[in-house]
GUPA-157767 format. One record per residue (C-alpha): residue number from 0; residue in one letter; y negated, z negated, x. Coordinates in steps of 0.02 Angstrom, whole numbers, plus 50000, padded with zeros to 5 digits. Example, Ala and Ser with C-alpha at 12.3 -4.5 7.8 and 13.67 -1.06 7.14 Angstrom:
[0 'a' [50225 49610 50615]],
[1 's' [50053 49643 50684]],
END
This chain:
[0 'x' [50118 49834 49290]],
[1 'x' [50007 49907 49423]],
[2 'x' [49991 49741 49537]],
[3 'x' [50122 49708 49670]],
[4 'x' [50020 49558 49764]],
[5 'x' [50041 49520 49932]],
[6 'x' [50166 49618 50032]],
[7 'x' [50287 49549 50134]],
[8 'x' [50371 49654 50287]],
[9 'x' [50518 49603 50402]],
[10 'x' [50513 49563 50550]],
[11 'x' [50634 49663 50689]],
[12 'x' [50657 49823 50784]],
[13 'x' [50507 49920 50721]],
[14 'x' [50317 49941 50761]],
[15 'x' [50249 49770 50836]],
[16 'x' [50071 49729 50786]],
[17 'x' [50022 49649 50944]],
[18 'x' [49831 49699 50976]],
[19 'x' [49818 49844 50843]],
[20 'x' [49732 49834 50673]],
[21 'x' [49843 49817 50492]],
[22 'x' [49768 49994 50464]],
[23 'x' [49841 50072 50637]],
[24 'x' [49993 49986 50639]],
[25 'x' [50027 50050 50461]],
[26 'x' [49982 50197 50509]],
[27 'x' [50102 50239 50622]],
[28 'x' [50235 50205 50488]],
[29 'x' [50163 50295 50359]],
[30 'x' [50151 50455 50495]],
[31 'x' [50325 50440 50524]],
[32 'x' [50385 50465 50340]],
[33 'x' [50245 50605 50286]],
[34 'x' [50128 50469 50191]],
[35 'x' [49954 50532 50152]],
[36 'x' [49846 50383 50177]],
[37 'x' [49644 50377 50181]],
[38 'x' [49552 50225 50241]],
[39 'x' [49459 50150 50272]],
[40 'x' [49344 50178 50119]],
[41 'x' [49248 50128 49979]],
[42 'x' [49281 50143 49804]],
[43 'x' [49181 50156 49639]],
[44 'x' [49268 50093 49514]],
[45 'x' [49249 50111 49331]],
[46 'x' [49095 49967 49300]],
[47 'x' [49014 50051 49439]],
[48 'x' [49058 49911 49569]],
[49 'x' [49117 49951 49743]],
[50 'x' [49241 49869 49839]],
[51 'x' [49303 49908 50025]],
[52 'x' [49458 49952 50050]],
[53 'x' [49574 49979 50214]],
[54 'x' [49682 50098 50142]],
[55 'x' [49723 50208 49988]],
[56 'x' [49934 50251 50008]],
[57 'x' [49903 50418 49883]],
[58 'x' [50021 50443 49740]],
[59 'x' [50119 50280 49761]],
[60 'x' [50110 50156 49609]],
[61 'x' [49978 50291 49523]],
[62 'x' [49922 50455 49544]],
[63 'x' [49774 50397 49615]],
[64 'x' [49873 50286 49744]],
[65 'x' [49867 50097 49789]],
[66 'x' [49718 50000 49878]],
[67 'x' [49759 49875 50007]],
[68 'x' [49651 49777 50083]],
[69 'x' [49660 49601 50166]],
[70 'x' [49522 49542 50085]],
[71 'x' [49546 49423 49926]],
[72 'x' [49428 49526 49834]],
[73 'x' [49565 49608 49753]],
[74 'x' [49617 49499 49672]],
[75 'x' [49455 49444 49587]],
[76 'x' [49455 49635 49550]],
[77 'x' [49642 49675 49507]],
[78 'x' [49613 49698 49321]],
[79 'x' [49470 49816 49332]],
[80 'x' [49562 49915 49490]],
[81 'x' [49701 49955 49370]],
[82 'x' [49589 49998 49236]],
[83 'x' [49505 50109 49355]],
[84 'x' [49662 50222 49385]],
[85 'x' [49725 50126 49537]],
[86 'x' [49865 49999 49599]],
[87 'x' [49838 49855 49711]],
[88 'x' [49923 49775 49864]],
[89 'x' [49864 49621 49986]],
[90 'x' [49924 49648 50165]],
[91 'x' [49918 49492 50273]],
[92 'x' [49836 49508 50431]],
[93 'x' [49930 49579 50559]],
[94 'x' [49973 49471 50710]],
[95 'x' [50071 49489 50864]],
[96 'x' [50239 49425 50784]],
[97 'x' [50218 49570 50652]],
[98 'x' [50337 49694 50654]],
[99 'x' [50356 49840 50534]],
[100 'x' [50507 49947 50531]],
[101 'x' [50545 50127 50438]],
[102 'x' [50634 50026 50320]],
[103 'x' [50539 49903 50290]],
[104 'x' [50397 50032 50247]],
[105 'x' [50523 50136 50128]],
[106 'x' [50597 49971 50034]],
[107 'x' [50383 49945 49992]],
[108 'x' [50342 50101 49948]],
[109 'x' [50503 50108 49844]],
[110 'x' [50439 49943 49763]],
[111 'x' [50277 50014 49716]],
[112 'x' [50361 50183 49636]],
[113 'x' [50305 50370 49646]],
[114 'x' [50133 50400 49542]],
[115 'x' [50094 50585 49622]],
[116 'x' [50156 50749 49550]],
[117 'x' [50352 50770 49550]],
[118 'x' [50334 50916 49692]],
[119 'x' [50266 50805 49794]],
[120 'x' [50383 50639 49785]],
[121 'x' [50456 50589 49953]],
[122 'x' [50644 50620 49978]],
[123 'x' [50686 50473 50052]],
[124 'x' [50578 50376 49899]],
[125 'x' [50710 50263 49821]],
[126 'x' [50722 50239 49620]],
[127 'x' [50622 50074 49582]],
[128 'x' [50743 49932 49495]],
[129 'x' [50630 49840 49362]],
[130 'x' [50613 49642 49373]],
[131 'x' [50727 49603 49218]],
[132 'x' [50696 49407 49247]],
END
């Protein structure tokens, strides 16, 4: 399955999101663990439709990576973004009770699982546990 929906991070000790952007505040976390990330961009996907998205986290969920975006467009999309090579994720907005920690960042892109080459997986990437419900 190449959806994950709407992410949820902790709150605590980590990077607040008081008066930044989702992209800059995610960022920063991403920096701190070696996570390539482009954004923001537009993609083609395979019908030739566009969509914008804030960032592309390469090599997590697919080779090609996984879009997030805020906007809800993804989800009117999500079928044709996965048959287009890519995963998908919804951030909610960031706001000034946001907080994102190393952790928090790790247990998502954990969730989402390594897509990229196997010379290139993260060290600190945990093994993804299946849903078995």
């Amino acid at each position: 399955m190449h959806a994950r929906g709407e992410a949820a991070l902790g709150r605590g000790p980590g990077l607040s999101g008081a008066g930044v952007s989702m992209e800059t505040t995610y960022r920063e976390v991403a920096d701190m663990l070696g996570v390539r990330l482009e954004g923001p961009t537009v993609i083609e996907l395979a019908s030739g439709d566009h969509i914008d998205v804030d960032l592309i986290f390469g090599g997590f969920g697919t080779d090609k990576g996984t879009l997030v975006a805020e906007s809800p467009r993804l989800w009117d999309l999500k079928d044709e973004i996965c048959a287009s090579g890519y995963s998908w994720s919804m951030f909610g907005p960031v706001t000034p009770e946001s907080s994102i920690t190393r952790e928090d960042m790790i247990d998502l892109l954990s969730d989402w699982g390594w897509g990229g080459s196997a010379d290139e997986r993260p060290h600190w990437l945990r093994d993804r546990v299946e849903d078995t419900e």
